[in-house]
C-alpha positions in Angstrom: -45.6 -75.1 85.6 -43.6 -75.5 82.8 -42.6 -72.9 80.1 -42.9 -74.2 76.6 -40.3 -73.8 74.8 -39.4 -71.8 72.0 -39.2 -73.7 68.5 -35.3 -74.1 67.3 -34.4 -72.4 64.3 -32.1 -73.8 61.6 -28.2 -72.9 61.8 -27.5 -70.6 59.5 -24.0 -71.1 57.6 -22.4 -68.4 55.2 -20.7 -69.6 52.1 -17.8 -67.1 51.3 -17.4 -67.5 47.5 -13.5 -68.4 46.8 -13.1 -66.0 43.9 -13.7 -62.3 45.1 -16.7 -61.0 44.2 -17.1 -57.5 42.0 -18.5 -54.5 43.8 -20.6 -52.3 40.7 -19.6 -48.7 41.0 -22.4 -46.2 40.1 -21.0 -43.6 37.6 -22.5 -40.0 37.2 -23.4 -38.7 33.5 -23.1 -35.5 32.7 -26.6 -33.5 32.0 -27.8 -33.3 28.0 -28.0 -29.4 27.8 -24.1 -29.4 29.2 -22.7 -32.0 26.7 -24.7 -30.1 24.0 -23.5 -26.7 25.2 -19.7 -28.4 25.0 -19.9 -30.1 22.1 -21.3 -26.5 20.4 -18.6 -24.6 21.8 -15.8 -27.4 20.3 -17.7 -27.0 17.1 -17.2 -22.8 17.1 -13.8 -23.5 18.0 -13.1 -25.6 15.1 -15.1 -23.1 13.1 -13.1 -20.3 14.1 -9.9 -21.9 13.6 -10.4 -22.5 9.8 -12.1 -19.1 9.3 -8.7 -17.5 10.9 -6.7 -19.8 8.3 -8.7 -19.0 5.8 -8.5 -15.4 6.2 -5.0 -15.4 6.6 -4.2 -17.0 3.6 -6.6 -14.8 1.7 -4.5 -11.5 3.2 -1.5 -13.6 2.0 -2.1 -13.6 -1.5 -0.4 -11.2 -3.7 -2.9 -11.7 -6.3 -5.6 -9.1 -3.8 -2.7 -6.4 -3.6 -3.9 -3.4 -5.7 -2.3 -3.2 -9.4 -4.6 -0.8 -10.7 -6.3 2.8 -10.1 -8.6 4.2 -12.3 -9.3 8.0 -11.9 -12.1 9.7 -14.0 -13.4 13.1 -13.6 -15.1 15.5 -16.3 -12.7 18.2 -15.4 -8.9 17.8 -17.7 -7.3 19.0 -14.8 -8.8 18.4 -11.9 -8.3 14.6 -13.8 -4.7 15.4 -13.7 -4.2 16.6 -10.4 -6.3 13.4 -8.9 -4.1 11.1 -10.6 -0.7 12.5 -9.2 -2.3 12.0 -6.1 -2.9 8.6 -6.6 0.5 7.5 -7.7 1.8 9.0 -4.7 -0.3 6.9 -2.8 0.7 3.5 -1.1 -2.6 1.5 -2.0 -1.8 -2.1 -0.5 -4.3 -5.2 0.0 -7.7 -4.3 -1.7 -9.7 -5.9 1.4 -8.0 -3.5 4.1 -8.2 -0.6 1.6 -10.4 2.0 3.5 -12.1 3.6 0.6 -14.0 6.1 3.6 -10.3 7.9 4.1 -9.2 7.5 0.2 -12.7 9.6 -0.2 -11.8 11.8 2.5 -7.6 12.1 1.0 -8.8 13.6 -2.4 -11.7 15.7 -0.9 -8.8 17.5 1.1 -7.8 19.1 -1.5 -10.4 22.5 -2.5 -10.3 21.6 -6.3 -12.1 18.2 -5.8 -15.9 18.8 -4.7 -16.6 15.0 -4.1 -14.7 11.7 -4.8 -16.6 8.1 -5.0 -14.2 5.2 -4.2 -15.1 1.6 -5.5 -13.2 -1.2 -4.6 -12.9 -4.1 -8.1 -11.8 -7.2 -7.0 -9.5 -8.9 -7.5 -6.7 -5.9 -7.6 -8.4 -2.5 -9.0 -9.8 0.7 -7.5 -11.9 3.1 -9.8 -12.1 6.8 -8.3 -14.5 9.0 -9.8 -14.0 13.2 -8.9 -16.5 16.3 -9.3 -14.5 19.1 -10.0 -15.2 22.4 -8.1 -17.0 24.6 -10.4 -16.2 28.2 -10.1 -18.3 30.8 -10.5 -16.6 34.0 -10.4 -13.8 35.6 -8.7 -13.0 37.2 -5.5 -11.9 40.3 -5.4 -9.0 39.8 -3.0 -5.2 40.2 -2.7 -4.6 38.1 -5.2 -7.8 37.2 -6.6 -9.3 33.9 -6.1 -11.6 31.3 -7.7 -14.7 30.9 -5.9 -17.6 28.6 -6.1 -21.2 28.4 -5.5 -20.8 27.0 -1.9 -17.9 29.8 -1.1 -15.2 27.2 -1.3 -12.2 29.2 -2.3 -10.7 27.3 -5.1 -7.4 28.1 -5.7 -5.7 31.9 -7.6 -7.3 33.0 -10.5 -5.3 33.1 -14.0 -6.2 36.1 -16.3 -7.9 34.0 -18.9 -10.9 33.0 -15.6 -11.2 36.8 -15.0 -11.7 37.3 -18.5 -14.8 35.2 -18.6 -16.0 34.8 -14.9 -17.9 37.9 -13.0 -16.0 39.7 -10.2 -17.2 39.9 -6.9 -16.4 42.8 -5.4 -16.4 44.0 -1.4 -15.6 46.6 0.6 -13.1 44.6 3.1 -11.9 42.5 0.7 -13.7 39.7 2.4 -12.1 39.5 5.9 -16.4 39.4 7.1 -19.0 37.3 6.1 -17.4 36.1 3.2 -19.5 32.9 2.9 -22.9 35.1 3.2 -22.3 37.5 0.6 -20.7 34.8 -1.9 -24.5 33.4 -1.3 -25.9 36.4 -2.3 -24.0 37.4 -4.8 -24.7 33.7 -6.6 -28.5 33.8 -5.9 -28.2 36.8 -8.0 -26.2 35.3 -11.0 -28.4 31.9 -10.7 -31.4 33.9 -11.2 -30.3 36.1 -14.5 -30.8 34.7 -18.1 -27.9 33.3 -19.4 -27.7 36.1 -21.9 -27.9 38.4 -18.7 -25.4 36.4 -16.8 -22.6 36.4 -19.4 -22.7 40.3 -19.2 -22.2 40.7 -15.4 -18.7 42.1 -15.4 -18.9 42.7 -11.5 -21.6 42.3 -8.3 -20.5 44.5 -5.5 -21.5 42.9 -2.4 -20.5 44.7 0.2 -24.0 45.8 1.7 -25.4 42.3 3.3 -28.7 42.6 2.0 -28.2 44.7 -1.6 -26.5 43.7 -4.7 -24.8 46.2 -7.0 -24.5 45.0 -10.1 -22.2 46.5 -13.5 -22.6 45.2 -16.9 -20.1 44.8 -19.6 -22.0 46.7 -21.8 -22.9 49.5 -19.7 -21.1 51.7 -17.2 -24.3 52.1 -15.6 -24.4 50.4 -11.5 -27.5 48.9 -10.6 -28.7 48.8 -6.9 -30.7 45.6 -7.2 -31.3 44.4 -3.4 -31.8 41.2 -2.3 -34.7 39.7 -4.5 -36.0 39.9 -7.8 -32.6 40.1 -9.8 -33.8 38.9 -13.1 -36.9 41.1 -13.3 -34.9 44.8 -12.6 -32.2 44.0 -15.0 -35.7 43.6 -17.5 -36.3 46.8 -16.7 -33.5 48.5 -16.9 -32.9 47.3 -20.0 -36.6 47.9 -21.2 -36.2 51.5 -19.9 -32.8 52.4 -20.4 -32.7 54.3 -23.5 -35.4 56.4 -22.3 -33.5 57.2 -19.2 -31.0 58.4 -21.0 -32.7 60.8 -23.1 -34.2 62.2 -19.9 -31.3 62.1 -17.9 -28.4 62.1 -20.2 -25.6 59.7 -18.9 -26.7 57.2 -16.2 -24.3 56.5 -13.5 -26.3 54.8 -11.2 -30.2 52.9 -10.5 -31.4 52.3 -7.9 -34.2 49.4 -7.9 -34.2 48.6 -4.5 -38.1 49.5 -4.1 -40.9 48.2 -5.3 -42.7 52.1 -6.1 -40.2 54.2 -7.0 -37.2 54.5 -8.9 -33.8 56.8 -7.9 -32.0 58.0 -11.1 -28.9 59.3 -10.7 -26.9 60.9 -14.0 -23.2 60.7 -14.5 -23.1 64.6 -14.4 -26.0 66.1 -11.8 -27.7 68.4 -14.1 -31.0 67.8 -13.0 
């Protein structure tokens, strides 16, 4: 038996080229959120660069270093005193000028309530300053403007204790200073003006009680710690009266709302 046999296949011949051939090489891009990310980050960078320039040669100039300060303030003195201040002041470049401490350099000083800073390009500062108003004067060792918050002001001259009241206390102020200075100007806000330009003294040395003298009357009032206005009103409505009954009057006392303690200069009755 014979085997058939298989079927011949061709010969197969390779053909090697003679010039060599090129092998393509598969490159790797980079992903578009990264090259976006990059090509943001180049563009701060460049951003950055010319806003560092630019602010350099905007601190450079001379024409931003502060030539002028303006100081105004209702006050003649207080104007004054605010200006020597300034000029002894090193003011430098107007856009690292911190107006915050300026503000906070003239308020240091007890004579100056508030000061507003405002910066005026390109080389000018205006400075505007609310004097500390007094309104009367301690009765310390030496006496001393006050005002209405109890800020001590500075010594008073004889022509402000000619004019202003005198307050008056006990222990000279070493206690409570700030409370009673409270008191004492509740009391002198609430009087006519008439009424107020006759206080010659408040004694304040009871917390809760006001004892007031008048220029024009030797009389002491014990007026509390309310109702100022309306006891001097009487007092003054009831006075003459008083003093027909009672001769002299050294002292009131108003303190109650029912009753009223009379006390002459001499106690004849």
């Amino acid at each position: 038996m014979s085997r058939a046999s298989a079927p011949v296949r061709p010969a197969v011949r390779f053909h090697r080229p003679d010039a060599p051939l090129e092998v393509a090489k598969r490159t790797r891009r980079l992903p578009a959120r990264l090259t976006q990310l990059l090509g943001l980050c180049a563009a701060a960078g460049a951003v950055f660069l010319a806003m560092t320039g630019g602010i350099h040669l905007v601190l450079s100039a001379k024409g931003l270093e502060i030539r002028a300060v303006r100081v105004r303030s209702a006050d003649p003195a207080v104007r004054a005193l605010a200006e020597r201040m300034a000029a002894g002041r090193t003011w430098g470049h107007i856009l690292l000028l911190d107006a915050a401490e300026v503000r906070r350099s003239f308020e240091a000083d007890p004579r100056i309530r508030e000061a507003r800073v405002r910066k005026v390009l390109p080389a000018a500062v205006d400075v505007e300053i609310d004097a500390r108003v007094p309104i009367a004067v301690l009765a310390k060792d030496p006496p001393v403007l006050v005002d209405a918050e109890g800020v001590e002001i500075g010594p008073a001259d004889p022509a402000a204790e000619a004019v202003l009241p005198r307050f008056e206390d006990a222990d000279m102020f070493a206690r409570d200073a700030g409370s009673k200075v409270k008191l004492g100007w509740a009391c002198l806000r609430e009087l006519s003006d008439g009424d107020r330009a006759d206080v010659e003294a408040l004694d304040l040395t009871g917390m809760s009680s006001v004892v007031l003298k008048l220029r024009s009357d030797p009389a002491r009032l014990k007026l509390g710690d309310a109702g100022f206005s309306a006891k001097v009103g009487l007092f003054r409505e009831r006075r003459d009266r008083w003093e027909r009954d009672f001769g002299p009057l050294e002292t009131l006392d108003l303190r109650f709302r029912d009753r009223i303690f009379v006390k002459p200069l001499k106690e004849t009755h």
